[in-house]
C-alpha positions as CSV (number, residue, x, y, z in Angstrom):
1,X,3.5,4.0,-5.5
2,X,6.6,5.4,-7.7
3,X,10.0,4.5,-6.2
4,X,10.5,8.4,-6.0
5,X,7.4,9.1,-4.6
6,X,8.6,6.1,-1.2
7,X,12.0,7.9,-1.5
8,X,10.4,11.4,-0.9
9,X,7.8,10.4,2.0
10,X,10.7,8.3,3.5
11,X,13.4,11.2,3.9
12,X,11.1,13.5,4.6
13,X,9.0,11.7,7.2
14,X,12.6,10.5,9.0
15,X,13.9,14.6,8.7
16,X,10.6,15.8,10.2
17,X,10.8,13.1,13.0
18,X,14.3,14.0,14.0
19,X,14.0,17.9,13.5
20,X,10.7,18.6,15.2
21,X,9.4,19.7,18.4
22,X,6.5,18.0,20.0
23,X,4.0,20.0,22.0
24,X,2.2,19.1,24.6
25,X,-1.0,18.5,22.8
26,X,0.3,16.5,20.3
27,X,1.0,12.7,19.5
28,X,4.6,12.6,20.6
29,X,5.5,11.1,16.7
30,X,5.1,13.7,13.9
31,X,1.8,14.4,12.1
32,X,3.5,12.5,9.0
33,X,3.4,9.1,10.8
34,X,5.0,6.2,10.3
35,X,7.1,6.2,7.0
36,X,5.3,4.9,4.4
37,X,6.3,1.7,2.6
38,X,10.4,1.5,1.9
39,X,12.3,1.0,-1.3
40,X,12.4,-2.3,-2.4
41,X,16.2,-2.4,-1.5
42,X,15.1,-1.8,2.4
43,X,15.1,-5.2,4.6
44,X,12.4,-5.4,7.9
45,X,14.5,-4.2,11.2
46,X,15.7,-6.4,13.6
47,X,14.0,-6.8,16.7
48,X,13.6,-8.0,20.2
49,X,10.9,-8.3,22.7
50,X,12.8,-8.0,26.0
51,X,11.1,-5.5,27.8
52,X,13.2,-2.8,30.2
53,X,13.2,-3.4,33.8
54,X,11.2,-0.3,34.4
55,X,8.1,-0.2,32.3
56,X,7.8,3.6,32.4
57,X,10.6,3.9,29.8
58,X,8.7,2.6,27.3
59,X,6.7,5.9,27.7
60,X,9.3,8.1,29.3
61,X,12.9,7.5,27.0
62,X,15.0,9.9,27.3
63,X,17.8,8.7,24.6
64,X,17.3,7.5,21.0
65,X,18.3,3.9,22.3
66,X,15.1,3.7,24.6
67,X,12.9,5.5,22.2
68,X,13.7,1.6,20.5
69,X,10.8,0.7,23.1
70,X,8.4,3.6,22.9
71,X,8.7,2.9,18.9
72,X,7.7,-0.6,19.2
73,X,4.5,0.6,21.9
74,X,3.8,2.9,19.1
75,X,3.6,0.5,16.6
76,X,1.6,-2.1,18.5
77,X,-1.1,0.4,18.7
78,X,-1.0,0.4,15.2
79,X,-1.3,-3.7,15.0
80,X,-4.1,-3.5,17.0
81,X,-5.8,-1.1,14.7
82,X,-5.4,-3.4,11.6
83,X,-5.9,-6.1,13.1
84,X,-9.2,-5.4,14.0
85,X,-10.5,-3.5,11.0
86,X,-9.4,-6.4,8.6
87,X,-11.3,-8.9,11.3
88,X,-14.3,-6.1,10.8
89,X,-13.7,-6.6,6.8
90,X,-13.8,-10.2,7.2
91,X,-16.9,-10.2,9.2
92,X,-18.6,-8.5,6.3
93,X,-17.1,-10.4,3.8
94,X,-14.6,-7.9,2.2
95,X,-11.1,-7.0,2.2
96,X,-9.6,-3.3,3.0
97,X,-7.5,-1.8,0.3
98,X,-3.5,-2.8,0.6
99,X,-1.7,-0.3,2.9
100,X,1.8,0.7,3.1
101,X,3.8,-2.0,5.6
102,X,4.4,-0.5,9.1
103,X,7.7,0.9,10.0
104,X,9.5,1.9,13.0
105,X,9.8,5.8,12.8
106,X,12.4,7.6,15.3
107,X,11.5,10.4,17.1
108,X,12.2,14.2,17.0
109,X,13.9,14.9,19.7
110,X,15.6,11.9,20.5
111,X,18.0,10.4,17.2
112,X,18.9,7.2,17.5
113,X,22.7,7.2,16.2
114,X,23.4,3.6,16.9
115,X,20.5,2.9,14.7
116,X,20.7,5.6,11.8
117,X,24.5,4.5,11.9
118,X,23.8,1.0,11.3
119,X,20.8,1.4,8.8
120,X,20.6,4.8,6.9
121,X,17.4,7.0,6.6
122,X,15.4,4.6,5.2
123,X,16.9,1.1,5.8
124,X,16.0,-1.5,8.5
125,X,12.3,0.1,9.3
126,X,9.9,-2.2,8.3
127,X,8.2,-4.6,11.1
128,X,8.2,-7.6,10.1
129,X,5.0,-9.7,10.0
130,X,4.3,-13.2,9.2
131,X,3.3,-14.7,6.1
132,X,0.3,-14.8,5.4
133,X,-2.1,-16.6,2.7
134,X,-4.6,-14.5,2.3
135,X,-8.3,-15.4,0.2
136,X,-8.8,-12.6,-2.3
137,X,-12.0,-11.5,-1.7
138,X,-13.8,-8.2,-3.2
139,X,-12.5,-4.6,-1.2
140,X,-15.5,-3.6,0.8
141,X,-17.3,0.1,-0.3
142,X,-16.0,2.9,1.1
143,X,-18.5,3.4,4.0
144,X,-17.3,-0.2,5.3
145,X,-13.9,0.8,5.0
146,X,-14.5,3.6,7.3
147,X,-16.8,2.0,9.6
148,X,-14.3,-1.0,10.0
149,X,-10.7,1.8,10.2
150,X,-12.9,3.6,12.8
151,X,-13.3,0.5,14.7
152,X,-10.0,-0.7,14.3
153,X,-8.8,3.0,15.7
154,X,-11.0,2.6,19.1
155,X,-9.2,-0.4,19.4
156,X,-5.9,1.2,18.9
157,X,-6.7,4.3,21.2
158,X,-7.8,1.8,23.8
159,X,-4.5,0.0,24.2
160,X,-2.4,3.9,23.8
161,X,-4.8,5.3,26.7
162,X,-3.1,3.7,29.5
163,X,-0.1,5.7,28.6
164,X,-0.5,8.7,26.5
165,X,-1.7,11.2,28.7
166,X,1.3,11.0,30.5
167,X,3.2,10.5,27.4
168,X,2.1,13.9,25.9
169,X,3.2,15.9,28.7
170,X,6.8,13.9,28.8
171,X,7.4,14.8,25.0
172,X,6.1,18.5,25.4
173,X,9.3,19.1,27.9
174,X,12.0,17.5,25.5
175,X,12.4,20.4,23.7
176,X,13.6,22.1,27.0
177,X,17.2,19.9,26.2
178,X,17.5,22.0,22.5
179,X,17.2,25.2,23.8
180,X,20.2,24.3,27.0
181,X,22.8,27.1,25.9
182,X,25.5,23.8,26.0
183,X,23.1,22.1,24.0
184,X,23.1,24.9,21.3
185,X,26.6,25.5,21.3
186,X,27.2,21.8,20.6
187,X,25.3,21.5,17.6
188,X,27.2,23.9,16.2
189,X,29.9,22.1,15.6
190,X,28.1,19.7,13.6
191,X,28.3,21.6,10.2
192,X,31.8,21.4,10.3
193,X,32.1,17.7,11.3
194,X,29.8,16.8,8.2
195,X,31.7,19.1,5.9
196,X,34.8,17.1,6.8
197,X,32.9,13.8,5.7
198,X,32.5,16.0,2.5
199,X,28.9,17.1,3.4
200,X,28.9,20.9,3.2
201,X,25.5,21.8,4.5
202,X,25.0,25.2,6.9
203,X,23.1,23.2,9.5
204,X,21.2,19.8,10.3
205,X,18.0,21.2,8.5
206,X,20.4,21.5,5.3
207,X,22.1,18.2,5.7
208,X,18.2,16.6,5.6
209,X,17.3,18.4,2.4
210,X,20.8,17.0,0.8
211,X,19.8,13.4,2.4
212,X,16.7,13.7,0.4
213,X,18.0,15.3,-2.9
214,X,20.6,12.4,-2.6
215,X,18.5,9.5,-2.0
216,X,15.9,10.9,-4.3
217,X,18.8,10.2,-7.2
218,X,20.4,7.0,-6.4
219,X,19.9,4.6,-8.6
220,X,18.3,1.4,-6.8
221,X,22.1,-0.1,-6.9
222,X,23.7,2.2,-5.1
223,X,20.6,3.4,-2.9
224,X,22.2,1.2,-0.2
225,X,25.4,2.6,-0.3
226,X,24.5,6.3,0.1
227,X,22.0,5.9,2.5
228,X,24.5,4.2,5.0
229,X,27.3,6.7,3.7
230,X,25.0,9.3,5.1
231,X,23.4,7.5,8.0
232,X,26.9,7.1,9.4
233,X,28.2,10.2,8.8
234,X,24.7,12.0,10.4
235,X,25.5,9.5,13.7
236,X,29.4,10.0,13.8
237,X,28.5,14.3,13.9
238,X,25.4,14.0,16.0
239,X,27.3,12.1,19.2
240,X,29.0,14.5,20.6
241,X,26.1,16.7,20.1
242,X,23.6,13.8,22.0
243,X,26.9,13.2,25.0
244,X,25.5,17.1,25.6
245,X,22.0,16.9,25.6
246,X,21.4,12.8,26.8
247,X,22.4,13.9,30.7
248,X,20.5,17.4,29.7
249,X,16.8,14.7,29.1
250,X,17.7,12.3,32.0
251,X,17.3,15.5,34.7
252,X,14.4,16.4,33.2
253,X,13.3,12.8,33.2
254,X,14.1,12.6,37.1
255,X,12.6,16.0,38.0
256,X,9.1,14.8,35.6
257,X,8.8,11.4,37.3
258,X,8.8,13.3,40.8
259,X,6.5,15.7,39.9
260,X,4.3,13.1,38.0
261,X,4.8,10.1,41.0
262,X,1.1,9.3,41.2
263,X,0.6,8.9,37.4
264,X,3.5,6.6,37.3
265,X,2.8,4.7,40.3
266,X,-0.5,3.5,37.9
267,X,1.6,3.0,35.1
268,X,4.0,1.1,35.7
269,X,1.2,-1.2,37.1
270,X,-1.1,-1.2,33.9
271,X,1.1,-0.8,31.3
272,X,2.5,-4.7,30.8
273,X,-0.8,-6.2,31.6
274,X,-2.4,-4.1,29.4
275,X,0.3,-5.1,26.1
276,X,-0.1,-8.4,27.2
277,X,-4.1,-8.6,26.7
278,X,-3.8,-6.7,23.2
279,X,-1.8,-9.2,22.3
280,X,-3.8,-12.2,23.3
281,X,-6.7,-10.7,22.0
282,X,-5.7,-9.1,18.9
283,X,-3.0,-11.7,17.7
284,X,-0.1,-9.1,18.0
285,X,3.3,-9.1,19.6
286,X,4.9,-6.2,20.7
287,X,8.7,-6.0,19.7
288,X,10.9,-3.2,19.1
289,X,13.7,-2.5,16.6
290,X,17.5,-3.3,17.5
291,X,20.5,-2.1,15.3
């Protein structure tokens, strides 16, 4: 795939994660997914595997630091589904074609400025996996390669159906924190921060569209450089904006987990034993992205 091409699906899979409003009936990431495979100039994130002491906020965050956790739960869903379609490949004696690495994609309502400030749009994303030395072996035809992605996704939605239910419904409320008349009124101040930091845009929908023109047109020497210059300026603007609407999310949080008691009651009880059998079974680990 073209450098332009990454550069284009990156910005605009990051802008849609951070601008959009998920419903209740959808995934709570954006239908773009995960960004596809970075710039060569882009290192793997960070990571850690501590878990929170509660469980539920892996599902429930409320800030763009503990969406860090429902990130990595996202992605080991996704481990789980490669995992077992290339052991389904194997079986049959074929490889699947190369896909784009995994990444760690933030999540539309809830920017994570420590991270973005650190990293850029499209730095610091990847997951790191292993080495590995693989046997080339022929790509299967393409009804294996759909019989053995399908498997691989019942896998996946095996592990995500102890929380997702509940996870829907928690992301279908966020939006509630955008529309909080103090919330509006704070992100307008943000056009003027970023023009300060010598980004004129009218609004954070513009500033995305000049992240992408930007980053589109750096040259691979400089793509660092720009993408932190704007990563830091995005998370410098966007604070007091989140020291708003971060309380706003943690009431709703408190109001869903009483009206929801029962369903959390059962998952804070499943949810570590069932990460911990994926990943005895599948060979995965979960781990989440640290700035």
């Amino acid at each position: 795939m073209p450098r332009t091409t990454l550069v284009r699906a990156a910005l605009a899979a990051t802008a849609a994660l951070l601008l959009g409003a998920c419903s209740a009936t959808t995934e709570p990431t954006a239908a773009t997914g995960p960004v596809p495979g970075p710039p060569a100039t882009v290192s793997p994130a960070r990571v850690t595997h501590t878990l929170p002491d509660d469980p539920a906020l892996m599902v429930l965050p409320a800030t763009g630091a503990e969406s860090r956790w429902t990130q990595g739960l996202d992605v080991l869903g996704q481990q789980v589904a490669r995992s077992v379609a290339a052991d389904c490949a194997r079986e049959a004696g074929t490889g699947l074609p190369p896909e784009p690495p995994l990444a760690f994609v933030s999540y539309a309502e809830l920017p994570d400025l420590a991270y973005l400030g650190r990293h850029g749009f499209g730095h610091g994303t990847e997951v790191p996996v292993p080495a590995a030395s693989a046997t080339p072996v022929r790509t299967g035809s393409d009804a294996e390669i759909r019989r053995c992605r399908a498997r691989g996704e019942a896998a996946g939605e095996k592990v995500r159906e102890v929380y997702l239910p509940l996870q829907r419904l928690w992301f279908g409320e966020l939006s509630a924190s955008r529309r909080d008349p103090a919330a509006v009124r704070a992100l307008r101040t943000l056009s003027g921060c970023l023009a300060d930091k010598g980004y004129r845009v009218r609004d954070e929908e513009a500033f995305f569209a000049l992240v992408d023109r930007t980053m589109m047109n750096a040259s691979t020497a400089d793509y660092a450089r720009q993408d932190r210059a704007l990563g830091s300026a995005y998370a410098t603007c966007m604070r007091p904006v989140e020291a708003v609407r971060e309380p706003l999310r943690r009431t709703l949080r408190r109001q869903f987990l009483d009206r929801h008691a029962q369903e959390v009651r059962k998952l804070r009880a499943a949810l570590v034993p069932t990460v911990r059998d994926a990943e005895r079974t599948y060979g995965v680990r979960l781990m989440f992205p640290k700035p």
